[in-house]
Chimera marker file (.cmm) of the C-alpha trace (Angstrom):
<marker_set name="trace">
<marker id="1" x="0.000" y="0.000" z="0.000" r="1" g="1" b="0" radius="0.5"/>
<marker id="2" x="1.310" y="3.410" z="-1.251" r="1" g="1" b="0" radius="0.5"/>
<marker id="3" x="1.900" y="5.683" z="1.784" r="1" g="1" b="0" radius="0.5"/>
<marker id="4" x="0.648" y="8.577" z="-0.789" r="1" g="1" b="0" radius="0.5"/>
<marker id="5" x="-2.506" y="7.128" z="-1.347" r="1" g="1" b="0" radius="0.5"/>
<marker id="6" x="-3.650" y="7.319" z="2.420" r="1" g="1" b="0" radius="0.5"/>
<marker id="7" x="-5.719" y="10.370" z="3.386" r="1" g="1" b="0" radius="0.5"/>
<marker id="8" x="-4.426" y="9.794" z="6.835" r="1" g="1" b="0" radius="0.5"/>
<marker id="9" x="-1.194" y="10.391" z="5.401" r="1" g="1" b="0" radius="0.5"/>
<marker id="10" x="-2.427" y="13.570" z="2.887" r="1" g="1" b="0" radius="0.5"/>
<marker id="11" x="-4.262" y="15.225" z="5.340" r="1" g="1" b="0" radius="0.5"/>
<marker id="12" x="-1.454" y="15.059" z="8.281" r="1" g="1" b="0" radius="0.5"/>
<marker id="13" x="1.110" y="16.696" z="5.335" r="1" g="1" b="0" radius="0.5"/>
<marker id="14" x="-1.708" y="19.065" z="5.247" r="1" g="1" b="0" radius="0.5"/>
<marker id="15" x="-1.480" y="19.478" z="8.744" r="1" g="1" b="0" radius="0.5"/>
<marker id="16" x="2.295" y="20.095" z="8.669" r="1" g="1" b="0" radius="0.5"/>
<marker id="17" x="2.571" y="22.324" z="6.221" r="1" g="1" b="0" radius="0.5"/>
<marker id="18" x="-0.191" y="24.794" z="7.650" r="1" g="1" b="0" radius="0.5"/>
<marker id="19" x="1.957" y="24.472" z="11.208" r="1" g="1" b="0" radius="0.5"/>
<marker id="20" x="4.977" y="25.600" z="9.339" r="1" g="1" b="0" radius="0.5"/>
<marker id="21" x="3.310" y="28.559" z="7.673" r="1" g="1" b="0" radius="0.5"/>
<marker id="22" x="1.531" y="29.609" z="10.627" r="1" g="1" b="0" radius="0.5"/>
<marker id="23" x="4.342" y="29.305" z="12.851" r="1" g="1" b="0" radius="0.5"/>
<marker id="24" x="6.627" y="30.973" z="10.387" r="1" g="1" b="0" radius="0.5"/>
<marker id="25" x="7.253" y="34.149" z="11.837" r="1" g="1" b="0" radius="0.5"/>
<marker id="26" x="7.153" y="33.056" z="15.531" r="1" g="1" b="0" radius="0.5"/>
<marker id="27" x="10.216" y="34.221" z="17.753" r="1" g="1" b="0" radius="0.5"/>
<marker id="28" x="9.635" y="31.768" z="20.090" r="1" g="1" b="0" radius="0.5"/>
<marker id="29" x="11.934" y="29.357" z="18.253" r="1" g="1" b="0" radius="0.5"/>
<marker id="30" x="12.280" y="26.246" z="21.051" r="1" g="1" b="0" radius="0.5"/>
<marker id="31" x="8.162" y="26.456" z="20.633" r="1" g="1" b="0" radius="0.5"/>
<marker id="32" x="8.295" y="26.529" z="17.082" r="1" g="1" b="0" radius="0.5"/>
<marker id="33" x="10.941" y="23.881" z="16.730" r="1" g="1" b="0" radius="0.5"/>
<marker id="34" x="8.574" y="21.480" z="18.903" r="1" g="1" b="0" radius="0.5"/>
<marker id="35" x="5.012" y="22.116" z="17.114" r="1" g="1" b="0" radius="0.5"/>
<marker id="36" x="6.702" y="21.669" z="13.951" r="1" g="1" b="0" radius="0.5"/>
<marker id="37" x="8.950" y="18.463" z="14.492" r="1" g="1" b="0" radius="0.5"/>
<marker id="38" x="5.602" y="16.687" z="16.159" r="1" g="1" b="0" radius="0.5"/>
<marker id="39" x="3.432" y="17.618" z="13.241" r="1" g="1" b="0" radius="0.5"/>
<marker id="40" x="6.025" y="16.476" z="10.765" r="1" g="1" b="0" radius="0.5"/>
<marker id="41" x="6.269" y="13.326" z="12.881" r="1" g="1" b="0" radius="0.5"/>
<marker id="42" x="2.980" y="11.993" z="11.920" r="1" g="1" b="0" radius="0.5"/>
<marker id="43" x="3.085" y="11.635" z="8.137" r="1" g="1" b="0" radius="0.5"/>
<marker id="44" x="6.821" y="11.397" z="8.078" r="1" g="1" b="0" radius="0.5"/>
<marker id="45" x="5.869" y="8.062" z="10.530" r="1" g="1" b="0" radius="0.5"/>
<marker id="46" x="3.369" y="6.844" z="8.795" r="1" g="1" b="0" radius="0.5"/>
<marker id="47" x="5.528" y="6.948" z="5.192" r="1" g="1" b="0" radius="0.5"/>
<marker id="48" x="8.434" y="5.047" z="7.376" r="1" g="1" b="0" radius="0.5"/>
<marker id="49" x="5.689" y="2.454" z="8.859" r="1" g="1" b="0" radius="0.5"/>
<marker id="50" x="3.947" y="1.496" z="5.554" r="1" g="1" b="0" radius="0.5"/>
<marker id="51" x="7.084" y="1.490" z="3.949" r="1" g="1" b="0" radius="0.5"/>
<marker id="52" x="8.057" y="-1.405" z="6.331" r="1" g="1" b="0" radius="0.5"/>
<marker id="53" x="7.669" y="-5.361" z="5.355" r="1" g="1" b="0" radius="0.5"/>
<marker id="54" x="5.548" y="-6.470" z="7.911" r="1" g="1" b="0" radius="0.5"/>
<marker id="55" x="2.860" y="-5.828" z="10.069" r="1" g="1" b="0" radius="0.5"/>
<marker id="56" x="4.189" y="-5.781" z="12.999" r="1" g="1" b="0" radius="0.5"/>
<marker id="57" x="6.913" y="-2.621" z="11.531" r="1" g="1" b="0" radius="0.5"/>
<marker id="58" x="3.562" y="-0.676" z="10.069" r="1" g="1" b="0" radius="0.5"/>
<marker id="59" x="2.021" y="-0.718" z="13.239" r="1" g="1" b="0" radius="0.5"/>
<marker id="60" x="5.033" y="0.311" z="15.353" r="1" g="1" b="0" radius="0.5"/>
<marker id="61" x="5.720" y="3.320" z="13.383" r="1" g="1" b="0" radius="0.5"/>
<marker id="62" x="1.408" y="3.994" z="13.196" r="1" g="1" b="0" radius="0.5"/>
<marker id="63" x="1.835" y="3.777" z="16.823" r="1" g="1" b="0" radius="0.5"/>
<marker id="64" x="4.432" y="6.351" z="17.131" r="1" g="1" b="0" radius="0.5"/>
<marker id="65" x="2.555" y="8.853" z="14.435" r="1" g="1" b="0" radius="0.5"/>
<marker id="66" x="-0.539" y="8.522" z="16.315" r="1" g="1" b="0" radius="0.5"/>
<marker id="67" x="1.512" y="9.490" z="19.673" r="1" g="1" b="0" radius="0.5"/>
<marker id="68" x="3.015" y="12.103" z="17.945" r="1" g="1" b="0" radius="0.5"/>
<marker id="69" x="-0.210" y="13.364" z="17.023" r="1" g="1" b="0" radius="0.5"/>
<marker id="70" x="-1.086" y="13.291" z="20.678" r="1" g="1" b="0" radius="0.5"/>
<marker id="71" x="1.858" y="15.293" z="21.287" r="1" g="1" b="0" radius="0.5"/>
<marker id="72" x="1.089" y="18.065" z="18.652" r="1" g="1" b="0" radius="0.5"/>
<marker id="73" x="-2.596" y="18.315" z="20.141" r="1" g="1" b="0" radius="0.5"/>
<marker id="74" x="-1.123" y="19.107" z="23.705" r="1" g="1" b="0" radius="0.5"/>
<marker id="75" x="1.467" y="21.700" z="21.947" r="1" g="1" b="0" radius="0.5"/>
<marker id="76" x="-1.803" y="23.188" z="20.276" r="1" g="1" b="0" radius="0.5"/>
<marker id="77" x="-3.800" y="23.154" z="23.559" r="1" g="1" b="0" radius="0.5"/>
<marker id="78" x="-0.840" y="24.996" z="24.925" r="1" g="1" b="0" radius="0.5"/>
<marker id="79" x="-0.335" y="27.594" z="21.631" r="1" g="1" b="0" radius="0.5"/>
<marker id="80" x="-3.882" y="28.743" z="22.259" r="1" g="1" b="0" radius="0.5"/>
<marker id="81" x="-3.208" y="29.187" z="26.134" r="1" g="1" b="0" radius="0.5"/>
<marker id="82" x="-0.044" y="31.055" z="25.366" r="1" g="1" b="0" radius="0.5"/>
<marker id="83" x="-1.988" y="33.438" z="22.419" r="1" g="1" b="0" radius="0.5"/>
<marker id="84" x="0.583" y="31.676" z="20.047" r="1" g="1" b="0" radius="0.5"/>
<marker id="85" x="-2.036" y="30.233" z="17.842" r="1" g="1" b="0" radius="0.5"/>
<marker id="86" x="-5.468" y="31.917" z="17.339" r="1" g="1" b="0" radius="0.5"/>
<marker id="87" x="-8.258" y="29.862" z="18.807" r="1" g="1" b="0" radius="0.5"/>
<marker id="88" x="-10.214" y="29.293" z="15.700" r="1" g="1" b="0" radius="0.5"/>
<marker id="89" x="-7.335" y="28.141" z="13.824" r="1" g="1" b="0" radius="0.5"/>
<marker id="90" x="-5.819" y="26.235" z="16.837" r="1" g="1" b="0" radius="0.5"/>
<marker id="91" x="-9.596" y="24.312" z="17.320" r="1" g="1" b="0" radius="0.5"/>
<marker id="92" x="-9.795" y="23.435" z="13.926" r="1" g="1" b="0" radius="0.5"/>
<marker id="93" x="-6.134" y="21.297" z="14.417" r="1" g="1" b="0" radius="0.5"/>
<marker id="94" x="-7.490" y="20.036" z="17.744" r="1" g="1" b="0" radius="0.5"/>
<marker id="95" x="-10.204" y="18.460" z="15.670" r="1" g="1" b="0" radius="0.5"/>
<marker id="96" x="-7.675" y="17.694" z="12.911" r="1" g="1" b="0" radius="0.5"/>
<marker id="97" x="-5.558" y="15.503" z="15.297" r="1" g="1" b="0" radius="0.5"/>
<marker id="98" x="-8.388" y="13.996" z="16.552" r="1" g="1" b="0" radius="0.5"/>
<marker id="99" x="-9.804" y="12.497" z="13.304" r="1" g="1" b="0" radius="0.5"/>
<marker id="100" x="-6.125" y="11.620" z="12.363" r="1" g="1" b="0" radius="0.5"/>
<marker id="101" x="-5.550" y="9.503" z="15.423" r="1" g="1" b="0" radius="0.5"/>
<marker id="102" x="-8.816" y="7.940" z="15.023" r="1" g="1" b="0" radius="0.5"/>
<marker id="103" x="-8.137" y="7.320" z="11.330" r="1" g="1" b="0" radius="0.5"/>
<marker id="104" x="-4.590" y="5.894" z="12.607" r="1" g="1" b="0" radius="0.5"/>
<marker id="105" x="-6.166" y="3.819" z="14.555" r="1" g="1" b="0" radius="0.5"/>
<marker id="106" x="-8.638" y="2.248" z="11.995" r="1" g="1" b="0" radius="0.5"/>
<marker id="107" x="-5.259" y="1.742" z="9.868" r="1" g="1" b="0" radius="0.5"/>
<marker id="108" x="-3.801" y="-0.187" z="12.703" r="1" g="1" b="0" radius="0.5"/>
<marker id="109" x="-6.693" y="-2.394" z="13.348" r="1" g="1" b="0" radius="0.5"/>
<marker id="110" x="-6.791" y="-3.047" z="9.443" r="1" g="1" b="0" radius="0.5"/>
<marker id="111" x="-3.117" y="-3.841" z="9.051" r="1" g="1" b="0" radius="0.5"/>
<marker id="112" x="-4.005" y="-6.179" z="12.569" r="1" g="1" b="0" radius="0.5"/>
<marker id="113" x="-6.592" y="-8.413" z="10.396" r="1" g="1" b="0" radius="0.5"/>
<marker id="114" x="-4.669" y="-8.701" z="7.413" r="1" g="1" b="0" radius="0.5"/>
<link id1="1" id2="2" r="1" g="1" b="0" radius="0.2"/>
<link id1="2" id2="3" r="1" g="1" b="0" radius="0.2"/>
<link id1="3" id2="4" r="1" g="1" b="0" radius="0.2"/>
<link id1="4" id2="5" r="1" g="1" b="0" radius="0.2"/>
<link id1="5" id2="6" r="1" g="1" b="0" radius="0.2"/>
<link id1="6" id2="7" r="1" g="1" b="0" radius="0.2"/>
<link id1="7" id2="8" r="1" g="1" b="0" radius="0.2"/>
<link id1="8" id2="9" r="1" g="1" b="0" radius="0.2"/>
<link id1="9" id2="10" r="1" g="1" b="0" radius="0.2"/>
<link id1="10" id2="11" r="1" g="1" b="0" radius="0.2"/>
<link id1="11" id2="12" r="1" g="1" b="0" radius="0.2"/>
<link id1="12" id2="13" r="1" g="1" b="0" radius="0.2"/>
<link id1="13" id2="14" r="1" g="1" b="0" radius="0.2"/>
<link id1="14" id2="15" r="1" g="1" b="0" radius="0.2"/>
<link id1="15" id2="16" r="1" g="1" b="0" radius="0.2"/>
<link id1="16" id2="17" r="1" g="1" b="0" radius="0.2"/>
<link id1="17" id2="18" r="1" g="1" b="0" radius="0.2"/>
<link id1="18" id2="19" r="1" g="1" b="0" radius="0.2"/>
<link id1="19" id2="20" r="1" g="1" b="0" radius="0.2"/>
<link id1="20" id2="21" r="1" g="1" b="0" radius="0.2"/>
<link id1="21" id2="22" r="1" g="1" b="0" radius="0.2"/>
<link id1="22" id2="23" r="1" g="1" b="0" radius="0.2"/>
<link id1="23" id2="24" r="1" g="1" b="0" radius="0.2"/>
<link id1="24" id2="25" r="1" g="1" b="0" radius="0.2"/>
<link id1="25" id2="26" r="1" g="1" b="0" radius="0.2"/>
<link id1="26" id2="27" r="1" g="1" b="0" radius="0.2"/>
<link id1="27" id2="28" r="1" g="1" b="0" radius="0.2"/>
<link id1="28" id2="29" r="1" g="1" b="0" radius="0.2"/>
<link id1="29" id2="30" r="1" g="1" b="0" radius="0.2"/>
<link id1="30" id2="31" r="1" g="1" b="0" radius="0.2"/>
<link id1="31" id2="32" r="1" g="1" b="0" radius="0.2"/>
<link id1="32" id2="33" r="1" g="1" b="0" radius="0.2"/>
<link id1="33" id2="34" r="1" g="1" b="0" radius="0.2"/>
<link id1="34" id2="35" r="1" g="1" b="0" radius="0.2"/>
<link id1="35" id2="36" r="1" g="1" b="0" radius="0.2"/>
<link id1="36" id2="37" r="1" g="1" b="0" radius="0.2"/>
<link id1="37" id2="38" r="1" g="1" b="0" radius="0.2"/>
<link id1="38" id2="39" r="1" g="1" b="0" radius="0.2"/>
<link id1="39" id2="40" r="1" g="1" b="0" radius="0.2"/>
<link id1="40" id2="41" r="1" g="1" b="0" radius="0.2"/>
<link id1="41" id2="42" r="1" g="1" b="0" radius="0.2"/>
<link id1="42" id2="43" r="1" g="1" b="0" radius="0.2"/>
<link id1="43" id2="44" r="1" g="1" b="0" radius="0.2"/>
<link id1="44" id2="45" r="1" g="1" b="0" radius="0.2"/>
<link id1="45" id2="46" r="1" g="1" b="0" radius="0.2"/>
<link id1="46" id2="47" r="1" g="1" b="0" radius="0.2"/>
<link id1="47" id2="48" r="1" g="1" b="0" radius="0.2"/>
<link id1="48" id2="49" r="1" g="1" b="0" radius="0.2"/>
<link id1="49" id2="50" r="1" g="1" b="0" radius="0.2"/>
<link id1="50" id2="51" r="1" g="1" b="0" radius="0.2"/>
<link id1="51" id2="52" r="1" g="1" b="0" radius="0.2"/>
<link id1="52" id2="53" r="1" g="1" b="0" radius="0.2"/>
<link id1="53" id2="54" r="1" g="1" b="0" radius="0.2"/>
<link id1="54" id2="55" r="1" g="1" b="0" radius="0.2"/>
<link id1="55" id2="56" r="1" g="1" b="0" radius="0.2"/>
<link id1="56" id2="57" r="1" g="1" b="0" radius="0.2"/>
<link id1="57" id2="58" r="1" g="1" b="0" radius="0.2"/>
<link id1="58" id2="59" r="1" g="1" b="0" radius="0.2"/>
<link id1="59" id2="60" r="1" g="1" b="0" radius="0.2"/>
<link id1="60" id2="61" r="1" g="1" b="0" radius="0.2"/>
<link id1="61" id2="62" r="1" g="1" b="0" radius="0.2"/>
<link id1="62" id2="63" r="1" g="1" b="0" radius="0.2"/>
<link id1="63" id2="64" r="1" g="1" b="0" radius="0.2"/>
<link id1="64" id2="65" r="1" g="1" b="0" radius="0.2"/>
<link id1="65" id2="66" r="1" g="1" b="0" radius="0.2"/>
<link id1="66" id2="67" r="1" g="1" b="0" radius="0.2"/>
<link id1="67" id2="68" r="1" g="1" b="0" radius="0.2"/>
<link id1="68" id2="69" r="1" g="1" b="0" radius="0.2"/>
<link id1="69" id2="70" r="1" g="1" b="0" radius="0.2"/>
<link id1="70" id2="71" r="1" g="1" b="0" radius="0.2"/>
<link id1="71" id2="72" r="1" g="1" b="0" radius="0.2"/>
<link id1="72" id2="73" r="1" g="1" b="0" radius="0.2"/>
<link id1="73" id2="74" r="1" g="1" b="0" radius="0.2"/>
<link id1="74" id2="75" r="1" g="1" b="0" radius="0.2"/>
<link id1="75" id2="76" r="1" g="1" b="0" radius="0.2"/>
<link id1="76" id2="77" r="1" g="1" b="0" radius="0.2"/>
<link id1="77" id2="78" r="1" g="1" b="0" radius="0.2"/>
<link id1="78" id2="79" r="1" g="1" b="0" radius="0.2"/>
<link id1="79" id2="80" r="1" g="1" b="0" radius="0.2"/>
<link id1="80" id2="81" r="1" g="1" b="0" radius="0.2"/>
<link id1="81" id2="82" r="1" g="1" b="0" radius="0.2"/>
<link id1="82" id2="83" r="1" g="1" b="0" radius="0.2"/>
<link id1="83" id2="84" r="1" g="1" b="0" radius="0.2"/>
<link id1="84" id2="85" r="1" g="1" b="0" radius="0.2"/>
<link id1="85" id2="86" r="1" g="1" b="0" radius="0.2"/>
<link id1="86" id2="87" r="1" g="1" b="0" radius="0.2"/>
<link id1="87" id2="88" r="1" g="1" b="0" radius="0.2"/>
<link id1="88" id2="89" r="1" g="1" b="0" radius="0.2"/>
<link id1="89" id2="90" r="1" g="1" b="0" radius="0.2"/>
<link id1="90" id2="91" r="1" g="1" b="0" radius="0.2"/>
<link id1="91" id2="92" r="1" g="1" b="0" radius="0.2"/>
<link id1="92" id2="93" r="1" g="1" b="0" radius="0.2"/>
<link id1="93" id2="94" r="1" g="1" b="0" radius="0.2"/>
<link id1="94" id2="95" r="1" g="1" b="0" radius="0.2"/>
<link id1="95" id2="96" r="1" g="1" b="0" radius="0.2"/>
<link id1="96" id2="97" r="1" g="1" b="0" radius="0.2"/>
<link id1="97" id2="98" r="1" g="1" b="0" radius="0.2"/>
<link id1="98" id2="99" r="1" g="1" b="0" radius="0.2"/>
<link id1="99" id2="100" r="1" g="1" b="0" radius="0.2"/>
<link id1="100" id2="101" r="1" g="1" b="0" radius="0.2"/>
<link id1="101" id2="102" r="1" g="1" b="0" radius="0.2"/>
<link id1="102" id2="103" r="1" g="1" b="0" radius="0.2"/>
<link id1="103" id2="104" r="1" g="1" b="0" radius="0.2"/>
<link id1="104" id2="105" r="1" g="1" b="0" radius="0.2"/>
<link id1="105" id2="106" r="1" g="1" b="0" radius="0.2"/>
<link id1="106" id2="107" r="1" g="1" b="0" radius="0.2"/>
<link id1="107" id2="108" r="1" g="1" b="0" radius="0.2"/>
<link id1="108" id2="109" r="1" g="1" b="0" radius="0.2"/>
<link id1="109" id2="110" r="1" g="1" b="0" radius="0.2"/>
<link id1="110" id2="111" r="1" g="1" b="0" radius="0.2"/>
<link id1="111" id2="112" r="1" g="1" b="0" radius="0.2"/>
<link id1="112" id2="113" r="1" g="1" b="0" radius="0.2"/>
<link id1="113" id2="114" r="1" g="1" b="0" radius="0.2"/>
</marker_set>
């Protein structure tokens, strides 16, 4: 299965590319550095994982995107606290991760039955 063909996979690039251009002209650069490495975690995981040879590889690396994703949530949570990240925007990533993890998830137990 082609990594590329995933819409888990699209829509967490998605995800990391909107972090980077949001977060582009932040000062705050150990902030920065840590939103952006855990939102380029997840797809860049889930490339390495279904990459892999066996099952038991995928899911190891889908478990590690899907804590990353946890990861970025918390860092998003924390953005909005801080008045980093606007709450509308910041929200609509909350939900974002969410339906990611829970589409990670579904991957997993797929990969589990084959």
């Amino acid at each position: 299965m082609d990594f590329e063909k995933l819409q888990v996979w699209k829509r967490s690039a998605r995800l990391s590319a909107e972090l980077y251009k949001a977060m582009r002209d932040l000062r705050d650069y150990g902030f920065k550095d840590q939103i952006t490495r855990s939102g380029l975690s997840v797809p860049s995981n889930i490339a390495e994982g279904m990459s892999r040879g066996t099952s038991k590889d995928k899911h190891r690396f889908l478990l590690i995107a899907k804590g990353s994703c946890a990861e970025l949530r918390t860092q998003i949570y924390i953005g909005i606290d801080i008045g980093y990240i606007d709450k509308t925007t910041g929200n609509q990533w909350i939900q974002e991760t969410r339906e990611i993890a829970a589409m990670l998830s579904g991957l997993m137990d797929k990969l589990s039955n084959e």
